[in-house]
TIFIBA-873338 format. One record per atom (N, C-alpha, C): residue in three letters; x, y, z; residue number from 0. Coordinates in steps of 0.2 Angstrom, whole numbers, padded with zeros to 4 digits. Atoms other than C-alpha are relative to their C-alpha. Example, Ala and Ser with C-alpha at 12.3 -4.5 7.8 and 13.67 -1.06 7.14 Angstrom:
<sites>
+-----+-------+-------+-------+-----+
: res :     X :     Y :     Z :   n :
+-----+-------+-------+-------+-----+
: ALA :  0004 : -0006 :  0000 :   0 :
: ALA :  0062 : -0022 :  0039 :   0 :
: ALA :  0004 :  0006 :  0000 :   0 :
: SER : -0004 : -0006 : -0001 :   1 :
: SER :  0068 : -0005 :  0036 :   1 :
: SER : -0004 :  0005 :  0003 :   1 :
+-----+-------+-------+-------+-----+
</sites>
This chain:
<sites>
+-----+-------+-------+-------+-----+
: res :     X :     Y :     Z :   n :
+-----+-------+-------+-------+-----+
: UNK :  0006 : -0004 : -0003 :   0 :
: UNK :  0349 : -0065 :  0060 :   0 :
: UNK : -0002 :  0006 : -0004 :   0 :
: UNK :  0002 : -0006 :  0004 :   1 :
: UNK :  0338 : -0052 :  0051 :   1 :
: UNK :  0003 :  0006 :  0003 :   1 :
: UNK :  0000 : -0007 : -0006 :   2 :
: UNK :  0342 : -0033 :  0055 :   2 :
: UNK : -0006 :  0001 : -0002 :   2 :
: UNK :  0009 : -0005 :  0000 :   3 :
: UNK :  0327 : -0022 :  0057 :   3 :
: UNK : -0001 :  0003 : -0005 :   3 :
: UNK :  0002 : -0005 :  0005 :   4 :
: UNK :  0331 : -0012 :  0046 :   4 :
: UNK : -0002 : -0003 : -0006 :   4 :
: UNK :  0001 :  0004 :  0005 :   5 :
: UNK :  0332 : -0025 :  0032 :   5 :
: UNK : -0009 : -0002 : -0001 :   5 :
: UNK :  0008 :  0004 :  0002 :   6 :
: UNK :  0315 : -0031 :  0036 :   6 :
: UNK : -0006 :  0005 :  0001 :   6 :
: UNK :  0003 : -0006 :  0001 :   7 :
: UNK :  0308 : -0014 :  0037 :   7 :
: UNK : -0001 :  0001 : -0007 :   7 :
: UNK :  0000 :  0000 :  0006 :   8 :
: UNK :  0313 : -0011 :  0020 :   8 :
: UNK : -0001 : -0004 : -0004 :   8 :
: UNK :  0006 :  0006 :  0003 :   9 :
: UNK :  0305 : -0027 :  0014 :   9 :
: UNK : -0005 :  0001 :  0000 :   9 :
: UNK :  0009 : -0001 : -0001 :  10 :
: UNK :  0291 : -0023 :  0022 :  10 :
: UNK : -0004 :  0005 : -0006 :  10 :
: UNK :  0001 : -0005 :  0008 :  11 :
: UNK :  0289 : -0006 :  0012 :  11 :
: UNK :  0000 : -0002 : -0006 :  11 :
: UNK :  0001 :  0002 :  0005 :  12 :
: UNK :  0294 : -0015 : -0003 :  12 :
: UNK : -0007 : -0004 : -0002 :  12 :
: UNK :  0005 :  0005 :  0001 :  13 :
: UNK :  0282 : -0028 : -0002 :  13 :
: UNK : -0007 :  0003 :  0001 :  13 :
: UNK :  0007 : -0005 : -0002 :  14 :
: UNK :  0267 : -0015 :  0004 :  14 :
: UNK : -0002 :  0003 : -0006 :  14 :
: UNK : -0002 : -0004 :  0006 :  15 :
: UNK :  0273 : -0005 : -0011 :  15 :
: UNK : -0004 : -0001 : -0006 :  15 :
: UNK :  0003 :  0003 :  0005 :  16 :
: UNK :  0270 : -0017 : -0022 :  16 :
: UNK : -0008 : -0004 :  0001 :  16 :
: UNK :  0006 :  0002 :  0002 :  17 :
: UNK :  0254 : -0025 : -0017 :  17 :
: UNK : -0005 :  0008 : -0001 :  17 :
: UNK :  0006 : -0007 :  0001 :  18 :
: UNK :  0247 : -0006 : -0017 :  18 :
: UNK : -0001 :  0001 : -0007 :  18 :
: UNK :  0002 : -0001 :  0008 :  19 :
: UNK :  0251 : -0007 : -0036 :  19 :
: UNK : -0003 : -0005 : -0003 :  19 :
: UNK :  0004 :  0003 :  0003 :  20 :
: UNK :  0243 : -0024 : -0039 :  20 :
: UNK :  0005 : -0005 : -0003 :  20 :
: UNK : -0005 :  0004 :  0002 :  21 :
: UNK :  0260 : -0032 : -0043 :  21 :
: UNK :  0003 : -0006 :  0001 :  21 :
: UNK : -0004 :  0005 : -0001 :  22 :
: UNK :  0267 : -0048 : -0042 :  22 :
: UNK :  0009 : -0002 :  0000 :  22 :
: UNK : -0009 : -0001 : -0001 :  23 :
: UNK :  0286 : -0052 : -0037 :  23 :
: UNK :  0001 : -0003 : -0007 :  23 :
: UNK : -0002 :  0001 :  0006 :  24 :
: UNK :  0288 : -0059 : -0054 :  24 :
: UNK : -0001 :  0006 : -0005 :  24 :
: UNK : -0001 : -0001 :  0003 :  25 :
: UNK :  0284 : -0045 : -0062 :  25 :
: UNK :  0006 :  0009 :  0000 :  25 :
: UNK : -0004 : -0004 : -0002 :  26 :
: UNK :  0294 : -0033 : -0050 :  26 :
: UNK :  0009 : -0002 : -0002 :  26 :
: UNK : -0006 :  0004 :  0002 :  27 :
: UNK :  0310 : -0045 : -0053 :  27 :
: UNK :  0000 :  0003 : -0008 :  27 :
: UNK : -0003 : -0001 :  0009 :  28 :
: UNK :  0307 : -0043 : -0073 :  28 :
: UNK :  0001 :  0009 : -0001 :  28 :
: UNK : -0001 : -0008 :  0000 :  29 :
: UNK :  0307 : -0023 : -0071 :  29 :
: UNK :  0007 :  0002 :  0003 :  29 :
: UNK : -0008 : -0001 : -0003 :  30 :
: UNK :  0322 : -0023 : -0059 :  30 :
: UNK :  0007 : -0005 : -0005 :  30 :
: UNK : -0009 :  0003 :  0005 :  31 :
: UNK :  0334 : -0036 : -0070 :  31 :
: UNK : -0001 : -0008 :  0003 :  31 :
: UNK : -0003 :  0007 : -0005 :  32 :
: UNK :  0334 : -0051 : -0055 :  32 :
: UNK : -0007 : -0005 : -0002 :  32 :
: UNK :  0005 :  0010 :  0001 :  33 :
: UNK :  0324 : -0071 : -0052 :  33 :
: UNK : -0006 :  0005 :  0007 :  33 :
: UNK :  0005 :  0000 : -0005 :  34 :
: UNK :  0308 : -0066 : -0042 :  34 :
: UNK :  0001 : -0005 :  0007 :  34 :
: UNK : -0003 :  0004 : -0005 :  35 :
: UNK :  0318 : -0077 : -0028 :  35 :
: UNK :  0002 :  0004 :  0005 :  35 :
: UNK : -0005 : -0006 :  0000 :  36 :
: UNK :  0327 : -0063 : -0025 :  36 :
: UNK : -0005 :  0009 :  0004 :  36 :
: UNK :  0007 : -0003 : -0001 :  37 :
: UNK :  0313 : -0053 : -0022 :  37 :
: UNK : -0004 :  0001 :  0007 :  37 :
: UNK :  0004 :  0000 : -0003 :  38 :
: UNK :  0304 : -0063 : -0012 :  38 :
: UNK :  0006 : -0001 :  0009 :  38 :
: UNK : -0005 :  0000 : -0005 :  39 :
: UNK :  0322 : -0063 :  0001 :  39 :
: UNK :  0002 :  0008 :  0000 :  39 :
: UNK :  0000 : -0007 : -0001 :  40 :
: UNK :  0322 : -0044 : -0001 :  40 :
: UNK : -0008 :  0001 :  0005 :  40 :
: UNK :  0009 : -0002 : -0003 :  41 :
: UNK :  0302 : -0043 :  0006 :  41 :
: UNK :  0000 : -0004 :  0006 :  41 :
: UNK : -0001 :  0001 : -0003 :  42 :
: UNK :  0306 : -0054 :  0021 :  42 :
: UNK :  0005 :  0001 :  0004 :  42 :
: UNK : -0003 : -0004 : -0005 :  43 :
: UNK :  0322 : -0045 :  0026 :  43 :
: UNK :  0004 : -0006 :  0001 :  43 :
: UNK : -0005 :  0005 :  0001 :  44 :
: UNK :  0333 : -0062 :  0024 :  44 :
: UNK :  0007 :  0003 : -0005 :  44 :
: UNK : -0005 : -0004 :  0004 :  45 :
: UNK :  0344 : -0052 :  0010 :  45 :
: UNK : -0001 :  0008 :  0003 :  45 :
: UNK : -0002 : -0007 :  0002 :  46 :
: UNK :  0350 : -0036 :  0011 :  46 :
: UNK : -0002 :  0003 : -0006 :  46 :
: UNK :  0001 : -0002 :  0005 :  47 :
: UNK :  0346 : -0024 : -0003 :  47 :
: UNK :  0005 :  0005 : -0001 :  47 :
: UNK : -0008 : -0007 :  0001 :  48 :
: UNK :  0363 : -0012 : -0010 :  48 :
: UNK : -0005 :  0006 : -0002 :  48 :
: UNK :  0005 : -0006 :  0002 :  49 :
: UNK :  0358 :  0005 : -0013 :  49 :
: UNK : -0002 :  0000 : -0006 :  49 :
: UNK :  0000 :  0001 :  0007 :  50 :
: UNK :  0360 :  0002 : -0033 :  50 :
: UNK : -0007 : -0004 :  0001 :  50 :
: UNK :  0007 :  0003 :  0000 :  51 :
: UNK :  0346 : -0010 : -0030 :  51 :
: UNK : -0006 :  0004 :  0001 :  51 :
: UNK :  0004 : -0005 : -0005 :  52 :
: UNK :  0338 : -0001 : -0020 :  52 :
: UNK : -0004 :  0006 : -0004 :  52 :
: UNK :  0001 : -0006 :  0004 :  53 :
: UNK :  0338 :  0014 : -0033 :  53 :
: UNK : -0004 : -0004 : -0005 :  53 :
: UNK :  0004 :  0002 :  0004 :  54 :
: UNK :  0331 :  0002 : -0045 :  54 :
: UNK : -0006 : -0001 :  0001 :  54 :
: UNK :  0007 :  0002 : -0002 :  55 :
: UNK :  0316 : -0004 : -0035 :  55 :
: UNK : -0005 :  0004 :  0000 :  55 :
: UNK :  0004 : -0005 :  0000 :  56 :
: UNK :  0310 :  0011 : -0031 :  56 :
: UNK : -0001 :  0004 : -0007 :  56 :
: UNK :  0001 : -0002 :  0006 :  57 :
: UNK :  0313 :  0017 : -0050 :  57 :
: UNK : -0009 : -0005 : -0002 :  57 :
: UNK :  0006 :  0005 :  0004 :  58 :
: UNK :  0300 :  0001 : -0056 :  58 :
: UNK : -0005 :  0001 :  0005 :  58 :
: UNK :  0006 :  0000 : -0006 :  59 :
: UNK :  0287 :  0004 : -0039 :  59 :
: UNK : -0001 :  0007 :  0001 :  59 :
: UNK :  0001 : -0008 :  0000 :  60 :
: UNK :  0286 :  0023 : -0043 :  60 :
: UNK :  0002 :  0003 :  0006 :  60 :
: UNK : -0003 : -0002 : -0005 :  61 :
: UNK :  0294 :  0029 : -0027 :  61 :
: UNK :  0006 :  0005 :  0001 :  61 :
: UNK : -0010 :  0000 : -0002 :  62 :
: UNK :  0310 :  0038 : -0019 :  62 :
: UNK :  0002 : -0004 :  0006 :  62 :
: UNK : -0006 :  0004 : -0003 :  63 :
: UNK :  0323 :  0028 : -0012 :  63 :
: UNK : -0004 :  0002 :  0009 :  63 :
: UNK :  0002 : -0002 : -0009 :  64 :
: UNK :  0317 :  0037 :  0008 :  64 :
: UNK : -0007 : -0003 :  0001 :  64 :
: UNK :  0006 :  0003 : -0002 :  65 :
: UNK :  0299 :  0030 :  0004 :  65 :
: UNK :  0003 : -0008 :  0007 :  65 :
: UNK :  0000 :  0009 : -0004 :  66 :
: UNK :  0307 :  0012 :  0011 :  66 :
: UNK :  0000 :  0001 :  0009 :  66 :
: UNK :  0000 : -0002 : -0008 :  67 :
: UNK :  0312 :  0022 :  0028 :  67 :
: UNK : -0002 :  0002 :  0002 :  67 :
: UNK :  0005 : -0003 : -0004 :  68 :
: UNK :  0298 :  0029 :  0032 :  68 :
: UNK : -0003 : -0003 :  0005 :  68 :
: UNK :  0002 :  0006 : -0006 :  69 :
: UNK :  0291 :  0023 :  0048 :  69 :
: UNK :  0007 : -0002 :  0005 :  69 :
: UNK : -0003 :  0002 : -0003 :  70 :
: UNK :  0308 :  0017 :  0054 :  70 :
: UNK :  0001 :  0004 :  0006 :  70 :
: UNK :  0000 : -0003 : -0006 :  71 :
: UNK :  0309 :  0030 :  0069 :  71 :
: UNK : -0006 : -0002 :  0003 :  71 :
: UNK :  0006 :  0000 : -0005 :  72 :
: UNK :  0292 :  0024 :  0075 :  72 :
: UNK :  0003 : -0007 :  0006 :  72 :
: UNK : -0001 :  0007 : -0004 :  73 :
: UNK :  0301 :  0008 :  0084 :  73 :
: UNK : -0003 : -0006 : -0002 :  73 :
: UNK :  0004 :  0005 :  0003 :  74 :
: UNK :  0296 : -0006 :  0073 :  74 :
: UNK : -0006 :  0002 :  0002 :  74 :
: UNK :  0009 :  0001 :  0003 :  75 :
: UNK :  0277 : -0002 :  0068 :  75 :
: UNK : -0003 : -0006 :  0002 :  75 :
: UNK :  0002 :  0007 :  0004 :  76 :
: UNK :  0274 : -0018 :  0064 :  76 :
: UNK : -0003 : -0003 :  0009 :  76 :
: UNK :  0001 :  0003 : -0008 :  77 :
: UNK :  0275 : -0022 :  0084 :  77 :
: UNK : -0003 :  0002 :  0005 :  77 :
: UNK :  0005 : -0004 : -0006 :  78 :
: UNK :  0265 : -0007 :  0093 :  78 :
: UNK : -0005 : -0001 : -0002 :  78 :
: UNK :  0007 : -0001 :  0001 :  79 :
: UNK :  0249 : -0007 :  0095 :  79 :
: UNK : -0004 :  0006 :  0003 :  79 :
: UNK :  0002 : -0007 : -0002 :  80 :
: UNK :  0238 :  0007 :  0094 :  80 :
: UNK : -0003 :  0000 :  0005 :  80 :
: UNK :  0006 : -0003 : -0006 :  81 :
: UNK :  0224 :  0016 :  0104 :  81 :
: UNK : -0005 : -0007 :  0001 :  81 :
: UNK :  0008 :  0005 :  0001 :  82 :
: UNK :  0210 :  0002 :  0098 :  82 :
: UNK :  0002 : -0008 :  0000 :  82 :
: UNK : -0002 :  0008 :  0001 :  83 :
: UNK :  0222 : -0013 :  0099 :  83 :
: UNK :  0001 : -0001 : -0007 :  83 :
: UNK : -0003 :  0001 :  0006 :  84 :
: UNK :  0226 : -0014 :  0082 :  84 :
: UNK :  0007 :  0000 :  0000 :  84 :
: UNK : -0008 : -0001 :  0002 :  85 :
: UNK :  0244 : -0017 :  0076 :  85 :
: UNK :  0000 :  0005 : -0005 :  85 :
: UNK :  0000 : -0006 :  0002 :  86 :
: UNK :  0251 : -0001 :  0071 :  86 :
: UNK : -0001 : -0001 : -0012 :  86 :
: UNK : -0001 : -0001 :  0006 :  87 :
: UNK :  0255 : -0006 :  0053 :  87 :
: UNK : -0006 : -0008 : -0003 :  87 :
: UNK :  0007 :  0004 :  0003 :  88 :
: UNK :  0237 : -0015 :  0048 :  88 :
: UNK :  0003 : -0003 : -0007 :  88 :
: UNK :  0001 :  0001 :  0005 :  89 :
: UNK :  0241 : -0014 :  0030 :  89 :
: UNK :  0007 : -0003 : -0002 :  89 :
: UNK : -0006 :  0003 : -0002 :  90 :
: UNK :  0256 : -0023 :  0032 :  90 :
: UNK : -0003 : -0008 : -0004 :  90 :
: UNK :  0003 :  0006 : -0001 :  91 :
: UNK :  0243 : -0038 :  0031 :  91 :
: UNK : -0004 :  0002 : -0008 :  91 :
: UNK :  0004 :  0001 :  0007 :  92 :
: UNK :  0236 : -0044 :  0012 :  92 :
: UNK : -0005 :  0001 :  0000 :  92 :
: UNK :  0006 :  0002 :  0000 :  93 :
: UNK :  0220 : -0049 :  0018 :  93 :
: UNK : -0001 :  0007 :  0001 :  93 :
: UNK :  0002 : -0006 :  0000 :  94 :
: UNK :  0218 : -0031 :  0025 :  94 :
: UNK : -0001 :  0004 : -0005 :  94 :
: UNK : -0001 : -0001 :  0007 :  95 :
: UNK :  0225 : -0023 :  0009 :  95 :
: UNK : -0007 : -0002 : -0004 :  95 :
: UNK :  0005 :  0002 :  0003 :  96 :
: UNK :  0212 : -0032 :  0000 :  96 :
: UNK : -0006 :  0002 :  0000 :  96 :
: UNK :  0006 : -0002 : -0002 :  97 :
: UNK :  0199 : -0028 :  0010 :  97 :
: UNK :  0000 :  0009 :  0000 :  97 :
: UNK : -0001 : -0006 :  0002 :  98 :
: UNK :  0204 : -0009 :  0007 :  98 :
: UNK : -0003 :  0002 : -0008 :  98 :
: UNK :  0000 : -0001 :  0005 :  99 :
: UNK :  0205 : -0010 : -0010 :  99 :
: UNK : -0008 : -0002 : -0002 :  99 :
: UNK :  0004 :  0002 :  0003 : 100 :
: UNK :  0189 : -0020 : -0014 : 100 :
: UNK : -0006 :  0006 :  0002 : 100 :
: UNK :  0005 : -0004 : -0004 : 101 :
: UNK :  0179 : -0008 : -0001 : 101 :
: UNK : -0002 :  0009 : -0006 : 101 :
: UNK :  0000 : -0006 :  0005 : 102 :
: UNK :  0184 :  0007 : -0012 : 102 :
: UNK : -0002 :  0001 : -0007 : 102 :
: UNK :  0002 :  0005 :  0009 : 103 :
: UNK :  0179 : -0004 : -0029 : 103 :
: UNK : -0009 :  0003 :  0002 : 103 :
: UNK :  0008 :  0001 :  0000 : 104 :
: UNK :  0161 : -0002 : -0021 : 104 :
: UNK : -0003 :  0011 : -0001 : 104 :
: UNK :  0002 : -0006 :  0003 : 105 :
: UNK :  0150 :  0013 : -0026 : 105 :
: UNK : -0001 :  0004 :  0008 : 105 :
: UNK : -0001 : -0003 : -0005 : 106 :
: UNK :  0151 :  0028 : -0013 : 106 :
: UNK : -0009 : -0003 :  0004 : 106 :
: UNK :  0004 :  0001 : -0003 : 107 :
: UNK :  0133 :  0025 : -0007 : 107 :
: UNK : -0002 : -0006 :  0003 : 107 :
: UNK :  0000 :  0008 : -0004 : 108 :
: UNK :  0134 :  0007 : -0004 : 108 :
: UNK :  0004 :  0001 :  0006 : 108 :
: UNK : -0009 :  0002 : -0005 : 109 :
: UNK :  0153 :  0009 :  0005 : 109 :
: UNK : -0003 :  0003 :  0007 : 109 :
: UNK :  0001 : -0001 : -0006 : 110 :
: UNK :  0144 :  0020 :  0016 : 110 :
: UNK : -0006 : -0003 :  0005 : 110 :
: UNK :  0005 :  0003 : -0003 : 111 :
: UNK :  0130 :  0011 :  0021 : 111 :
: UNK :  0006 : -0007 :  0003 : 111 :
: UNK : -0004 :  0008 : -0004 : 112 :
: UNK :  0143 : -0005 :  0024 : 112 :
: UNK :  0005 :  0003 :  0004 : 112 :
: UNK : -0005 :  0000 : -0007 : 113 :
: UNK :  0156 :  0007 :  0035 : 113 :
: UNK : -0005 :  0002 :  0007 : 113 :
: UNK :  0001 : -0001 : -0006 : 114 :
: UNK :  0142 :  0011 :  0046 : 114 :
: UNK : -0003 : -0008 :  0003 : 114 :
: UNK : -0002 :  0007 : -0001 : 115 :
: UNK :  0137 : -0008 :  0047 : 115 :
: UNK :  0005 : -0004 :  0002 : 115 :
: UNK : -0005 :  0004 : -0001 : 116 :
: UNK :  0153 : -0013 :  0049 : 116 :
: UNK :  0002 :  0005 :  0009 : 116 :
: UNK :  0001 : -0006 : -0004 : 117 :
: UNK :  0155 :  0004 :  0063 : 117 :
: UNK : -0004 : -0005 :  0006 : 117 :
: UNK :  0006 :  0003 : -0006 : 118 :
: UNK :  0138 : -0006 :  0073 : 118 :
: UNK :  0003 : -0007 :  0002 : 118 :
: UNK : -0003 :  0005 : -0001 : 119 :
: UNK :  0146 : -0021 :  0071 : 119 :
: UNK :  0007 : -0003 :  0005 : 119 :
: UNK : -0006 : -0002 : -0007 : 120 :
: UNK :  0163 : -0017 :  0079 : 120 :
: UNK : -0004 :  0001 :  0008 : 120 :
: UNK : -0001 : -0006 : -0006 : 121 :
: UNK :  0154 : -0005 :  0093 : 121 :
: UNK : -0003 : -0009 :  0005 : 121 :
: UNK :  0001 :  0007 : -0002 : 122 :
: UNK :  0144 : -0024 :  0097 : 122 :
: UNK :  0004 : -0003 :  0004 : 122 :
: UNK : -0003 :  0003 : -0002 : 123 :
: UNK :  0158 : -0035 :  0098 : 123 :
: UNK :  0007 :  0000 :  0005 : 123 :
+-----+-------+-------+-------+-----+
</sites>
């Protein structure tokens, strides 16, 4: 059975690395290990040792406490906030994506599309 904690500190791995654009093959070839290995650290199946640990956070630019962040909120992942959202959104790729690409757009467009998307919500 997973612990929490483990699949906590997957999850920050794994959020980590999509924030840098990274692929578990190229996190595996920075830390030493088989991108296998990786992808049982980011769903919380493997443990990660601290050594490790130090290593990840070394190649994902981080400190080692970034992974724990959040753990006092009571699994994130599982509450929902004020507007029904799950607490940790960007937990999800497709979200992620949709951040990133959003920010890609030139400010006068992005604002025209957050109040569009804004009308669109208050609609549905």
């Amino acid at each position: 059975m997973k612990h929490p904690v483990d699949v906590h500190v997957g999850k920050r791995v794994r959020h980590r690395r999509w924030m840098l654009g990274m692929t578990q093959q190229q996190l595996a070839e920075l830390v030493g290990i088989k991108f296998q290995q990786i992808q049982k650290y980011e769903t919380g199946m493997n443990r990660v040792s601290a050594s490790r640990l130090w290593d990840i956070a070394a190649a994902l630019d981080v400190q080692v406490a970034y992974f724990f962040e959040g753990m006092d909120e009571n699994a994130s992942a599982e509450l929902v906030g004020n507007n029904g959202v799950k607490g940790d959104i960007l937990a999800d790729r497709e979200a992620l994506e949709l951040v990133r690409s959003y920010y890609a757009i030139p400010e006068n467009q992005r604002r025209r599309l957050f109040e569009l998307a804004r009308v669109l919500s208050d609609v549905a």
